[in-house]
C-alpha positions as CSV (number, residue, x, y, z in Angstrom):
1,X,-70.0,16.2,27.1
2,X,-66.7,17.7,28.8
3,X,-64.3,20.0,26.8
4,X,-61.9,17.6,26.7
5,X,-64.5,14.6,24.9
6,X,-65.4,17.6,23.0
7,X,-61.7,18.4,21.7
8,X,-60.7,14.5,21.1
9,X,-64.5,14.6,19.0
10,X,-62.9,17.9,16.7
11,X,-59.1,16.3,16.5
12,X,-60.9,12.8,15.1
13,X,-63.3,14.3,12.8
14,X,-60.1,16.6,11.4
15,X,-57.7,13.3,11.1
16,X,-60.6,11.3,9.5
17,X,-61.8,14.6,6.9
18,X,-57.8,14.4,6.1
19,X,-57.7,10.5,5.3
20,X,-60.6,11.2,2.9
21,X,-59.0,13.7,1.6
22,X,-55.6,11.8,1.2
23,X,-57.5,8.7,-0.3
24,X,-59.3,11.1,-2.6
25,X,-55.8,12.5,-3.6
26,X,-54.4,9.2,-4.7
27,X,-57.5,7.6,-6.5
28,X,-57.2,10.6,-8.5
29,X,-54.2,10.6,-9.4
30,X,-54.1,7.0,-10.8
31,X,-54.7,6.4,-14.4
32,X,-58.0,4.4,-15.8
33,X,-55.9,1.3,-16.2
34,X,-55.1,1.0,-12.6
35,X,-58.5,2.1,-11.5
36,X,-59.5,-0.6,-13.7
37,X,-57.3,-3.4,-12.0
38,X,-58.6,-2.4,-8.8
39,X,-62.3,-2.5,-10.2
40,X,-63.0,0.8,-9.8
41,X,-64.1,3.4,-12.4
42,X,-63.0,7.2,-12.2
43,X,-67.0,8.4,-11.6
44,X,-66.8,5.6,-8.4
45,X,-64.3,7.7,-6.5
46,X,-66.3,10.6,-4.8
47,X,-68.8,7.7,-3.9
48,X,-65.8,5.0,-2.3
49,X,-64.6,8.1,-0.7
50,X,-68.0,9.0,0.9
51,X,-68.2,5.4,1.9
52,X,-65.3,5.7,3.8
53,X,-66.8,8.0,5.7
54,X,-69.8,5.9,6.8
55,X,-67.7,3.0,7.0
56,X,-65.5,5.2,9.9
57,X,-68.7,5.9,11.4
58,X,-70.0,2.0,11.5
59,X,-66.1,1.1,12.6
60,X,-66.9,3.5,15.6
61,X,-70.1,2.1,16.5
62,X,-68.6,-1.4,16.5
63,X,-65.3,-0.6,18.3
64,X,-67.4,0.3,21.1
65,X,-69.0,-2.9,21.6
66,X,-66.9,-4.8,23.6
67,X,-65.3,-7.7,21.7
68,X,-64.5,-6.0,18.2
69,X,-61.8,-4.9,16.7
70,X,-61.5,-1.3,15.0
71,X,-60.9,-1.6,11.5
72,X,-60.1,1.4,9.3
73,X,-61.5,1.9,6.1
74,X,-58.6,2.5,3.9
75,X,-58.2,-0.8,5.0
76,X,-60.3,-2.0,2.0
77,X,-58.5,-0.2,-1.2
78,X,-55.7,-2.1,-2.2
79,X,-52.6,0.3,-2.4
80,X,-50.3,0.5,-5.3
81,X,-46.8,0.9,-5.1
82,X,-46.3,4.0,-7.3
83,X,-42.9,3.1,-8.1
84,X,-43.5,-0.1,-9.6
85,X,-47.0,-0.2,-11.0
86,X,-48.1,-3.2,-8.5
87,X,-50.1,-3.7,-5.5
88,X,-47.9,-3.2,-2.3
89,X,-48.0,-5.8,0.0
């Protein structure tokens, strides 16, 4: 592995550990209601989180392949406007 694979390796395990981290931030910070409408309960969170992480991992793995498209895995929790109280589009 060259320095250089080695340093693009460190910057996307930072920017991935910081997504995490930023969907752990908001998750928190909703109330139960909204958890609820997104069918998610409070104890769920570290877990969906987690997930993400080995969903990155699998998105990787099939990215390589050729033919796939990378998906990312905030992709798959619905974002709420925080302004309104609704899902953004």
């Amino acid at each position: 592995m060259s320095l250089i694979n080695l340093c693009v390796a460190a910057r996307d395990a930072v920017a991935a550990w910081r997504r995490r981290q930023r969907a752990y931030a908001e998750l928190t910070a909703l109330d139960d209601r909204s958890l609820a409408d997104i069918g998610i309960h409070r104890s769920q969170i570290p877990a969906i989180v987690e997930g993400m992480h080995c969903a990155t991992r699998r998105a990787k793995t099939a990215a390589a392949q050729p033919g796939s498209r990378a998906v990312s895995p905030l992709d798959f929790i619905p974002r709420l406007d925080h302004h309104a109280g609704r899902r953004a589009l």
